[in-house]
Residue, then its C-alpha position, 0 to 999 in steps of 0.5 A: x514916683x512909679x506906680x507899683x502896677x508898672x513896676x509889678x509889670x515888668x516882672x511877670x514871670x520872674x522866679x523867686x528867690x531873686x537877687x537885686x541884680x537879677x531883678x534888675x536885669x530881669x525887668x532891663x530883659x523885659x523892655x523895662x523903661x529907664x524910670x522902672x529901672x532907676x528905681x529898682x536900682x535904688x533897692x536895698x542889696x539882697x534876695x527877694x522872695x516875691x514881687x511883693x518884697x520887691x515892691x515893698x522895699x520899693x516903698x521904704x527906699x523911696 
């Protein structure tokens, strides 16, 4: 699993709200290794509203 620290790095500086897509491409932009990737890819469809969000249906998908 990928520590949510990791995670949280690759989105520094991403407006919210966000959709998954931008998320994704977002963090793919910033040099986010293939394992970030993969598990963003893993969340839910939808808008997020803050890196907290993201990292807490990061806990529920997994």
């Amino acid at each position: 699993m990928v520590s949510t620290a990791k995670v949280s790095q690759f989105l520094e500086g991403l407006v919210f709200p966000a959709s998954k897509e931008q998320i994704i491409n977002y963090a793919r932009d910033n040099n986010a290794p293939q394992d970030v990737l993969n598990v963003l890819e893993k969340m839910p469809d939808g808008k997020y509203y803050s890196t907290a969000a993201v990292l807490d249906s990061l806990s529920r998908a997994a």
